[in-house]
VOPAGU-2260 file (C-alpha; in pm, 1 decimal, decimal comma):
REM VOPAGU-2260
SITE   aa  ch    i         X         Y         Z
SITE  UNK   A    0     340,6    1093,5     895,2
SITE  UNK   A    1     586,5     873,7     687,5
SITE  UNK   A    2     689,5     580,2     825,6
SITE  UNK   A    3    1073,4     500,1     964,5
SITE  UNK   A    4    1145,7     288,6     694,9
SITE  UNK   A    5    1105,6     553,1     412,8
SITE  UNK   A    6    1320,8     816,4     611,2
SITE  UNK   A    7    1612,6     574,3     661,2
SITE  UNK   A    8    1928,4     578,3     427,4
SITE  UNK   A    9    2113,1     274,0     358,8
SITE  UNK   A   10    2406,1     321,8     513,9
SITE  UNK   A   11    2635,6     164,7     250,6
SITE  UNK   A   12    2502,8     358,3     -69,2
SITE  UNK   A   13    2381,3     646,0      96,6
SITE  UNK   A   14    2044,8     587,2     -91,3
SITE  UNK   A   15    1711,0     549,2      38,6
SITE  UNK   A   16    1492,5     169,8      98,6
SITE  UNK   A   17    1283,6     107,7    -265,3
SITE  UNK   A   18    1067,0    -125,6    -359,8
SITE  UNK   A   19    1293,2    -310,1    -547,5
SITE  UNK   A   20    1541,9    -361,0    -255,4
SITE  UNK   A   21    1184,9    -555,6     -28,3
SITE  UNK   A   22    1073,4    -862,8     -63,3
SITE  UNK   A   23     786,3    -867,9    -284,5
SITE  UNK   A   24     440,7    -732,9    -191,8
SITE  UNK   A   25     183,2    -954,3    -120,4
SITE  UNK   A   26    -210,8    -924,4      13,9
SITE  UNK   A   27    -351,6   -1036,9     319,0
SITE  UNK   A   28    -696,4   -1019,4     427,1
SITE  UNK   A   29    -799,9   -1013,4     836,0
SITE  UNK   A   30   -1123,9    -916,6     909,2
SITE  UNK   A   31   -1234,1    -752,5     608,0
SITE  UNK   A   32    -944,1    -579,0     526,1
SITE  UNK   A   33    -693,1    -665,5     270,6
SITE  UNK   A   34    -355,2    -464,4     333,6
SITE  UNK   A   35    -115,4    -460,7      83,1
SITE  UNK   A   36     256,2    -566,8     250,4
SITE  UNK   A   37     577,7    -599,0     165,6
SITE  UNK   A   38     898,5    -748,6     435,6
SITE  UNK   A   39     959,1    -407,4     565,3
SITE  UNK   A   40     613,7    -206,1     511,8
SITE  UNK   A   41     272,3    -202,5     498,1
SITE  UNK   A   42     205,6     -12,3     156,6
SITE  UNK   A   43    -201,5      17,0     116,3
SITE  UNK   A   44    -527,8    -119,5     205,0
SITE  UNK   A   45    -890,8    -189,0      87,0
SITE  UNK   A   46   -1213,7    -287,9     198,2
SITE  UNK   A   47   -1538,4    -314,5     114,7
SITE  UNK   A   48   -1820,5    -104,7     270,9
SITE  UNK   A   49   -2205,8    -127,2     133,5
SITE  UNK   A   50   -2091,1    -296,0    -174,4
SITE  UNK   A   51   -1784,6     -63,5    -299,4
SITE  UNK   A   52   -1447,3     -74,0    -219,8
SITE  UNK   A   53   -1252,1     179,4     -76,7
SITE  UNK   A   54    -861,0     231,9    -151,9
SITE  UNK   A   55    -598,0     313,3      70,6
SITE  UNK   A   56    -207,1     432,8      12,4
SITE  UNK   A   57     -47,2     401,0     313,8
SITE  UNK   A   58     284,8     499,4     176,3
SITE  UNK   A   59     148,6     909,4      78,4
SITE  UNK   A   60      -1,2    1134,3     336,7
SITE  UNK   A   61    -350,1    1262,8     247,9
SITE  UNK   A   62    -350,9    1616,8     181,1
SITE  UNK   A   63    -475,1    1736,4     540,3
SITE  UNK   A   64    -217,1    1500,3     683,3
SITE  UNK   A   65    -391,4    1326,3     888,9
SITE  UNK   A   66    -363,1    1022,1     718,4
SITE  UNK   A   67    -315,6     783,8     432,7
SITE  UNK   A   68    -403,8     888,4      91,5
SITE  UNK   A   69    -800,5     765,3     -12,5
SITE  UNK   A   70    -723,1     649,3    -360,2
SITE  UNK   A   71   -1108,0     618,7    -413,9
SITE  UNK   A   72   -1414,0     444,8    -444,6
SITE  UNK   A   73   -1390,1     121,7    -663,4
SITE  UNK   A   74   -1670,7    -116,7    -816,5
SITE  UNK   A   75   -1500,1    -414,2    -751,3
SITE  UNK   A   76   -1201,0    -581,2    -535,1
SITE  UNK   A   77   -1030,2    -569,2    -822,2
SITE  UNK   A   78   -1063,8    -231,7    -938,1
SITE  UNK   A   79    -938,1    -118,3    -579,3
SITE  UNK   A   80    -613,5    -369,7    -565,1
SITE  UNK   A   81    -519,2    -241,5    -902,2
SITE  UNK   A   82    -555,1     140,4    -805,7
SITE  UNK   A   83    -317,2      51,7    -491,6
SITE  UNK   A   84     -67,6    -140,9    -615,9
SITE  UNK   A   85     -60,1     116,1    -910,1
SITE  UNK   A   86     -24,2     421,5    -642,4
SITE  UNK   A   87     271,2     216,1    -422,5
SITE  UNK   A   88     451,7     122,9    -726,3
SITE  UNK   A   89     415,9    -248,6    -717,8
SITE  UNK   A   90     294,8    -524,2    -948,0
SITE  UNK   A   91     -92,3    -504,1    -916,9
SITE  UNK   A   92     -59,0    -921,7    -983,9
SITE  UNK   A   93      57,9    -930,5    -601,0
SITE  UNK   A   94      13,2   -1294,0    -462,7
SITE  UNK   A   95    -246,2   -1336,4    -196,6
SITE  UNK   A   96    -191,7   -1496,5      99,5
């Protein structure tokens, strides 16, 4: 299911929250998983399971709904931050923290 934040209208413009109105994204990694945040939502995720890494967008329902959308398997960390931040909308060069 979609989160509040993407359902809410600003009240002022009448418009919905984008990207470009949050803070920008940025990756954190807690045991083993690297989400993919911005100030107001958590946007994807990725981690690594016998040597790929799986993708995560956790701002599109999968297609049972029953979850996020599985971007895929990647090769490489890399590979699967790109193919997130590239599904969200946001600058795959997201700052780590």
């Amino acid at each position: 299911m979609p989160s509040a934040a993407l359902s809410k209208t600003n009240s002022q413009t009448g418009q919905s929250p984008s990207l470009a109105s949050a803070s920008p994204a940025s990756w954190f990694a807690v045991a083993g998983i690297h989400a993919l945040v911005d100030s107001d939502r958590y946007l994807g995720c990725m981690l690594e399971e016998d040597g790929r890494w799986l993708a995560f967008d956790a701002m599109h329902i999968n297609p049972t709904r029953t979850g996020f959308s599985f971007l895929g398997y990647f090769n490489t960390m890399n590979e699967a931050r790109h193919a997130v931040a590239r599904s969200v909308g946001v600058s795959s060069g997201a700052q780590s923290r």
